[in-house]
N, C-alpha and C positions, 0 to 999 in steps of 0.2 A: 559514742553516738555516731550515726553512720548518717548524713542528710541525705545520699540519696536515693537510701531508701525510701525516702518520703516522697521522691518524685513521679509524681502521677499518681497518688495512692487515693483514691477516694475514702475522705472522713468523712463522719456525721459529728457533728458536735451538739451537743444538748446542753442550753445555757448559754451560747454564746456571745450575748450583749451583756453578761456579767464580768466583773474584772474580770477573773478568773479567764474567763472562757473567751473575752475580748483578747487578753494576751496569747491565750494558745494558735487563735487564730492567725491573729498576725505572724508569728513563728511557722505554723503551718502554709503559710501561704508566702513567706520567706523561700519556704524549701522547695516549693512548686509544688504543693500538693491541692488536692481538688476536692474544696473545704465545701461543707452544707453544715450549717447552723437551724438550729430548732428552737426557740425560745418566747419568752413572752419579749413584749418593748421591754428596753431597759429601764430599771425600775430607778433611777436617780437621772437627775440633771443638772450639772451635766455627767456625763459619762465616759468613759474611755471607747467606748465603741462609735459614742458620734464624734466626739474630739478628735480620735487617733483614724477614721474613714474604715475602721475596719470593715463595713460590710463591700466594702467598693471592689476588695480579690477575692470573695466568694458570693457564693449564693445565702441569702439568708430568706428561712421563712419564721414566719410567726404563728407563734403557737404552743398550748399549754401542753405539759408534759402527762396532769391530769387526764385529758382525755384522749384514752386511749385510742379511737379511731384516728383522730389527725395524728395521732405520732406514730400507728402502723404506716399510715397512708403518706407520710414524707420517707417515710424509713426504705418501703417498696418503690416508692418511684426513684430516689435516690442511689438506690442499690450501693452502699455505703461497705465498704470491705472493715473497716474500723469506726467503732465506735466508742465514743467517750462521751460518760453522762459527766456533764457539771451542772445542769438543772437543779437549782435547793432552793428551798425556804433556808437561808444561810444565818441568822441571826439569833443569837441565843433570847433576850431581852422580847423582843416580838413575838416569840415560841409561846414565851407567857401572858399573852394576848388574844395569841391566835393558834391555840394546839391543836383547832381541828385542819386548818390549813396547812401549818408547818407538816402533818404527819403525812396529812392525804397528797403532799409535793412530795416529800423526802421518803415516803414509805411507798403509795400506791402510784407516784411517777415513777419509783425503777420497778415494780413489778411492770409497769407497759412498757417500759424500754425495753426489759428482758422478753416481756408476751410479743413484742414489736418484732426483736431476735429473731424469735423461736419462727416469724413469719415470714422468714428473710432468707434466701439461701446465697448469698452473694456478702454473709456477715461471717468474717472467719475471727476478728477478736474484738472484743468489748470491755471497756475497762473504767467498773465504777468508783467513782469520785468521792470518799465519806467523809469521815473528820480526824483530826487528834482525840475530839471529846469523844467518840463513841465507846471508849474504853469506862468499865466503872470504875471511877476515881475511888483512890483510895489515900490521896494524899501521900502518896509517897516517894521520897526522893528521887529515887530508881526508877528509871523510864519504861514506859508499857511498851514487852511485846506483842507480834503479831499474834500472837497464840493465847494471851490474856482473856477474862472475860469480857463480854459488851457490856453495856449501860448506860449510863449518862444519866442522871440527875434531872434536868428540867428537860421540855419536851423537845425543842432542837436537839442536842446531844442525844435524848434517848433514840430518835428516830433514826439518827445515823447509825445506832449501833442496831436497830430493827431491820436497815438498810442494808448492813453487812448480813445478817442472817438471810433476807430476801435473797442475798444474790447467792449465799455460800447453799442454800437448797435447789435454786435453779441451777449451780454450776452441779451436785450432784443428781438430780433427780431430772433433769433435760439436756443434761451438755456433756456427760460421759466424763465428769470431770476435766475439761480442756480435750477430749477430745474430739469432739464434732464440731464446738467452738469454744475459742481460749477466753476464760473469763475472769477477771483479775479485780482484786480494790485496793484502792489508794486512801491513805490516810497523813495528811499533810500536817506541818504544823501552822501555829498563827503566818499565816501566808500577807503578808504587807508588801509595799511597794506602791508606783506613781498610778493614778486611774481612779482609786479607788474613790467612790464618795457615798457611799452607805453610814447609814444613822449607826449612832452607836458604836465605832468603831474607832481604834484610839487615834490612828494616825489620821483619818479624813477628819476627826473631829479637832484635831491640832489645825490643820491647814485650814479649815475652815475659821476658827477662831483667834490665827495668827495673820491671816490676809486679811481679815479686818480690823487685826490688830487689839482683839479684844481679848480678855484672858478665859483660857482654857479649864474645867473644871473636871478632876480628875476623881474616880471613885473607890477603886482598890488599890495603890499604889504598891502594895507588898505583893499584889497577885504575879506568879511567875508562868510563864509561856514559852513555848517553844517558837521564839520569833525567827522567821526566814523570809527572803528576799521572794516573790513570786515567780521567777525564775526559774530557780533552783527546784521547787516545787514541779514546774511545768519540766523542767528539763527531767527529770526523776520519773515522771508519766512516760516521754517519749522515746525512755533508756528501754524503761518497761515494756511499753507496746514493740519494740523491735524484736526483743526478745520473744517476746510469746506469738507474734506471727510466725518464728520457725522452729519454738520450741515449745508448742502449749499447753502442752501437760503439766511440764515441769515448771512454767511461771502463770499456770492458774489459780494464785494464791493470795493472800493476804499482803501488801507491804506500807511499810513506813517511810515516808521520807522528811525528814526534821534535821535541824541542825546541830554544830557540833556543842556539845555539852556546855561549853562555855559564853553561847551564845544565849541560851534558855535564861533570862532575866527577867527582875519583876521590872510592873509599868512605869516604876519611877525611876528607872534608869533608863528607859526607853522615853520616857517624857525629858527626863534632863537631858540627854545626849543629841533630841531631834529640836529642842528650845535650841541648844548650843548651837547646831548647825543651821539652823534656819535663823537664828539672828533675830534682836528684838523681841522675843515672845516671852507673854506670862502666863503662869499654869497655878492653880490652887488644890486644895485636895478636900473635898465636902461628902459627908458621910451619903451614902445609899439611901434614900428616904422611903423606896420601895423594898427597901431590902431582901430584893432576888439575891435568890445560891447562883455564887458563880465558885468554881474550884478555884482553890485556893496557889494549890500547884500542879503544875502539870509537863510531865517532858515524854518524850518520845525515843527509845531505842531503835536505832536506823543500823545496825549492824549488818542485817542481811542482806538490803538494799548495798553496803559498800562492800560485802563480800564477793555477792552474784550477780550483781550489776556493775560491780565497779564505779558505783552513783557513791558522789563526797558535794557536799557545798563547797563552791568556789569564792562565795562573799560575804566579807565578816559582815559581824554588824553594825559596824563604824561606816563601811564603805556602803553598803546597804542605806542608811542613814544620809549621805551623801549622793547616791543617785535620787532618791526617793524626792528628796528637797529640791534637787536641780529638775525634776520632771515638772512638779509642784509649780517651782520658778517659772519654768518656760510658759508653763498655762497662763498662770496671772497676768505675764509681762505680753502674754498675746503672740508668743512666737508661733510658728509649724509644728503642731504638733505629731503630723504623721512624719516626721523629719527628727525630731524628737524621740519620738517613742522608738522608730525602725534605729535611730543611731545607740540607745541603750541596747535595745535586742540583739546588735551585730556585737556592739564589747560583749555580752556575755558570749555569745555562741563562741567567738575568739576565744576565749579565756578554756571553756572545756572542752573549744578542739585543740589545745594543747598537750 
């Protein structure tokens, strides 16, 4: 990774008061770049975006990714050189609630980012944001690559993989395949880490039930994932976008970035090891009484990401585990958290400018 290439770069970020896109922020405005965020309010409280001041080193506006006029009309006044959708209905669980919302975010928000594109001439790469689930599961041991088919089982996961097809017909049918503009997708694994406090999610749902000290009720404990630090996620984007600003043809494509194999663990190792570290907590395991499909297992093949990119995770998941609880810590106990957040961000970037 090269930081200063990031200096002076005009982004747009889409999503940006979600974890996700709160941590990218704060990294991008680390490196001195000249950030514009698109997003609805943040949808938890508290948040990583108000806790950690992210909006204070850029500009943030508000606004749904759904409609199309406000996301041309930030996109053209911004004149944004790089763009990165994190914008989602993100939530497996809620999908099946709400399938017409999740699709019309995750499917008809990146047809406008890309229609937003196509109306931009100051956009030279974009680079969307999908899932690990977009892949059709097949249960099987062997990690999905990039070349796999889409799918996804319940309608978050399907949409992501409708999302990869949205953009793989704009890159060829509008974009010369990277040539007029570089257009790339990211597919992450279970992306965790400090900030998060979204429903239904294992580790907000730990911290929330072990800061009041009550115990934890856990639903798939065999189910295995490809768990990674959000870091390593975010760092793997902006190995990505440097690349395809000077070479865009050649990285307007599919990639993976997931952990190493032996990280991929079911929830009950990930509940015992985060009890263990976080101290005093109790967890139980009580069957699904709505019994939604979730995959059972799931891992991701990053092979070409450490070939052409030279992108590897730098944090097991014991140390993972460790900062994750120490972010956690600071919150509770009322510390700084923009002091907090900015001094985990400098250890990582240390560690993979090594």
């Amino acid at each position: 990774m090269h930081p200063q290439f990031w200096k002076g770069k005009r982004v747009l970020i889409t999503g940006h008061t979600g974890f996700k896109g709160g941590w990218l922020c704060l990294w991008l405005q680390s490196l001195g770049a000249d950030v514009v965020g698109y997003a609805l309010e943040a949808a938890t409280f508290p948040s990583l975006f108000e806790v950690a001041h992210v909006s204070d080193g850029m500009t943030s506006v508000i606004g749904d990714v759904r409609d199309g006029d406000q996301l041309s009309g930030a996109m053209s006044e911004s004149k944004p050189e790089i763009v990165i959708h994190l914008a989602a209905q993100a939530l497996v669980r809620y999908s099946y609630s709400h399938p017409v919302a999740t699709y019309a975010t995750n499917v008809m928000g990146t047809v406008n980012l890309l229609e937003a594109v196509r109306q931009c001439g100051s956009v030279k790469s974009v680079l969307v944001i999908t899932s690990d689930k977009c892949y059709e599961n097949q249960e099987r041991e062997i990690g999905y690559r990039e070349d796999d088919p889409m799918g996804g089982f319940d309608p978050y996961s399907n949409s992501k993989g409708c999302a990869e097809l949205v953009v793989s017909a704009y890159r060829r049918s509008f974009f010369e395949n990277g040539k007029r503009v570089a257009i790339a997708t990211a597919r992450a694994g279970n992306v965790i880490g400090g900030g998060d406090w979204s429903a239904d999610r294992l580790i907000p749902d730990m911290v929330r039930a072990f800061t009041k000290g009550d115990t934890v009720t856990i639903r798939h404990p065999g189910a295995v994932r490809p768990w990674q630090h959000v870091f390593e996620a975010l760092h793997g984007y902006l190995l990505l976008l440097e690349r395809m600003y000077d070479e865009p043809v050649a990285f307007s494509q599919a990639w993976n970035f997931g952990p190493e194999d032996k990280d991929a663990r079911d929830v009950g190792w990930i509940v015992e090891r985060f009890a263990a570290v976080w101290g005093d907590a109790k967890w139980q395991v009580e069957a699904d009484k709505e019994a939604l499909h979730e995959a059972h297992l799931l891992k991701l093949n990053c092979s070409k990401a450490r070939r052409e990119l030279n992108w590897r995770p730098v944090l097991g998941l014991d140390q993972t585990m460790q900062w994750i609880a120490e972010w956690y810590r600071c919150h509770r106990d009322g510390d700084d958290m923009v002091a907090c957040s900015m001094r985990q961000l400098a250890d990582y970037q240390a560690r993979v400018a090594v």
